[in-house]
C-alpha positions in Angstrom: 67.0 10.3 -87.4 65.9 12.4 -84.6 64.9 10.0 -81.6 62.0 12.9 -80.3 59.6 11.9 -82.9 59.7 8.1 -82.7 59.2 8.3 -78.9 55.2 8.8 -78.8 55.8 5.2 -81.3 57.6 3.5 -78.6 55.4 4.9 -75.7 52.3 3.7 -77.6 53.6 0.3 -79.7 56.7 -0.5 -76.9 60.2 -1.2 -77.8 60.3 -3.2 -81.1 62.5 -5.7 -82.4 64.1 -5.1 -86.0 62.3 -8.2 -87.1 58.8 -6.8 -86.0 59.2 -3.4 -87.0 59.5 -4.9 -90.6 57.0 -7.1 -89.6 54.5 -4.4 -89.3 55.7 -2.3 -92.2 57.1 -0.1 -89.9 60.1 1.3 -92.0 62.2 2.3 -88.9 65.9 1.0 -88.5 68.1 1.1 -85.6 71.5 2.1 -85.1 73.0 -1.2 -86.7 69.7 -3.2 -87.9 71.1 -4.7 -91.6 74.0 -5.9 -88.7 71.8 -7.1 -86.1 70.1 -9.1 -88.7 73.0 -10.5 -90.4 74.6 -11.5 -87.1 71.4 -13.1 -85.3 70.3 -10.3 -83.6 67.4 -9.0 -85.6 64.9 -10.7 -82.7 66.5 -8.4 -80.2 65.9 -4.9 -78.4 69.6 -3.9 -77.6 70.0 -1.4 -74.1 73.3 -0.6 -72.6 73.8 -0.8 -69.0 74.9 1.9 -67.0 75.1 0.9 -63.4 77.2 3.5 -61.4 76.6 7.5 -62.0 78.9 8.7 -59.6 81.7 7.1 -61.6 80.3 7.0 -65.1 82.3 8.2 -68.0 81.1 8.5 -71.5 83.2 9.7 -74.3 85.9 9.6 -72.5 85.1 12.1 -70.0 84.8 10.8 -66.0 81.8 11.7 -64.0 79.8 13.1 -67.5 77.4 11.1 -69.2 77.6 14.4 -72.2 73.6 13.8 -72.7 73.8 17.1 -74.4 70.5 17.2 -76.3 70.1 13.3 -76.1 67.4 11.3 -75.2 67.8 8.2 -72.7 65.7 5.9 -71.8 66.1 4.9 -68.4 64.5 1.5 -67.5 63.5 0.0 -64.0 66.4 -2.1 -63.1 63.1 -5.1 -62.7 63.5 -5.6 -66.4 66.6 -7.5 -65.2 64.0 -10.2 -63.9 63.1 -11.1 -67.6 64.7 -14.7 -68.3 64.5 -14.0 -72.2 67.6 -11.5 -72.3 71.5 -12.0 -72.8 74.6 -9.9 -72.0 77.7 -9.1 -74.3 80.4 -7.1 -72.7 80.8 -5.4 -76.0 79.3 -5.0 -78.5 78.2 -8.0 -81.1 75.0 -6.6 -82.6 73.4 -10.0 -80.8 74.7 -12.4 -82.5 73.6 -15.8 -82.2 76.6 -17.4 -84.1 78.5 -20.1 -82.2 81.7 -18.5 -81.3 79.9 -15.2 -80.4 77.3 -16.6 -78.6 79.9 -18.4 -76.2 80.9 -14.7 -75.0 77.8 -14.1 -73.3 78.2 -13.0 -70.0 75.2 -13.1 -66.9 73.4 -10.1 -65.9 75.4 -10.1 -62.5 79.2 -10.2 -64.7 78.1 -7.1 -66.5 77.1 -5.3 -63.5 79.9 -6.2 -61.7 82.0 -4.7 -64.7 80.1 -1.8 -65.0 80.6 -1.2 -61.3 84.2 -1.8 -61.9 85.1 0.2 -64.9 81.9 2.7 -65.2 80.2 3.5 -68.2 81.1 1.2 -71.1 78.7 2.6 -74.5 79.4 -0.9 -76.4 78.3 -3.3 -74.1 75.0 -5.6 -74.8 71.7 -6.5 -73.0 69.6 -8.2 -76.2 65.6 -8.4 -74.8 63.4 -10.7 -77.1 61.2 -9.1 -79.8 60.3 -6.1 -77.9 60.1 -4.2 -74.3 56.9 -2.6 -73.3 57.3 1.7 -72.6 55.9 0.8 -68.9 59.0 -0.4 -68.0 60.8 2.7 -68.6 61.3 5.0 -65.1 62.2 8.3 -66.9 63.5 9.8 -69.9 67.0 11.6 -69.2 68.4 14.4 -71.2 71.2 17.1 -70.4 69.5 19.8 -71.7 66.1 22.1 -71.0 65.9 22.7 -75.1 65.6 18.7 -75.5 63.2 18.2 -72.7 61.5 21.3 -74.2 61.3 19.5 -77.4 60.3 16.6 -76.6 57.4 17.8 -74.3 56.4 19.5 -77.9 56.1 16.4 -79.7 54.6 14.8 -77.0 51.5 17.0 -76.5 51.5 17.9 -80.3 50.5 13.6 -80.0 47.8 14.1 -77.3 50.2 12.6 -75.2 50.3 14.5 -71.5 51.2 11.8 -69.0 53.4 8.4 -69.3 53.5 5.7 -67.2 50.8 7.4 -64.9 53.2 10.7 -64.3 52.9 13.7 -66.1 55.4 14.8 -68.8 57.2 17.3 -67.0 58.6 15.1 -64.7 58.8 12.0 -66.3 61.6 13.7 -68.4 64.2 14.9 -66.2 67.4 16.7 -66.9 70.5 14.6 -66.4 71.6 16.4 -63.3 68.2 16.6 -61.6 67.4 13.3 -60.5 
């Protein structure tokens, strides 16, 4: 589905796990959430980490992230600080499962990967049942349409100012910031 309306959800309920989303009735699923659940990872919020953008690839392309019309959430690297989180170097839907769960890597290995190699869109940070909107800096997207859209929705939900900044410049455009 389109990622524009859920955000005013997220900036008012938080990041959700699969498992709470049910929980509440919410009928919302994720990218890979009959996965995540089969797996173990049903507890989790997954984020990707993307340490380095002056080498970043994505999609194959070096240097370009491609947000295109896409949304990112881009968190405060403090979330890091958390001590209820694990790291996969690719991508195991969170599993819990003995021979998976051996794979985990620490914060630091992915980072130092991610420093090494760039952009990698499979790799794993799992948080515990949810992540609260205040820890997200900004939204990123490549495209003045998409911010234009998403400033639409936004107001159309009474919503003028996140995390204490106003819209217009809490959503940035992927080469502005």
């Amino acid at each position: 589905g389109d990622i524009t309306a859920i955000i005013p959800k997220m900036i008012n309920s938080g990041l959700l796990c699969t498992h709470e989303r049910y929980r509440r009735g919410l009928n919302i699923s994720g990218m890979s959430s009959k996965e995540d659940l089969r797996r173990g990872g049903g507890d989790g919020v997954f984020l990707r980490m993307w340490a380095d953008k002056e080498r970043a690839s994505y999609n194959g392309e070096s240097s370009s992230l491609g947000f295109g019309s896409n949304l990112f959430l881009i968190f405060n690297k403090k979330i890091l600080d958390r001590q209820d989180y694990y790291c996969y170097s690719s991508d195991h839907y969170g599993s819990t499962e003995g021979g998976d769960f051996e794979q985990r890597i620490t914060p630091i290995e992915l980072l130092k990967l991610q420093l090494q190699t760039g952009w990698s869109g499979n790799n794993e940070l799992i948080f515990r049942h949810g992540i609260s909107f205040r820890d997200v800096d900004f939204i990123a997207t490549g495209s003045e349409d998409a911010k234009a859209k998403l400033m639409k929705t936004l107001t159309g939900s009474k919503i003028n100012e996140i995390n204490g900044q106003p819209i217009d410049s809490f959503i940035k455009i992927a080469e502005s910031y």
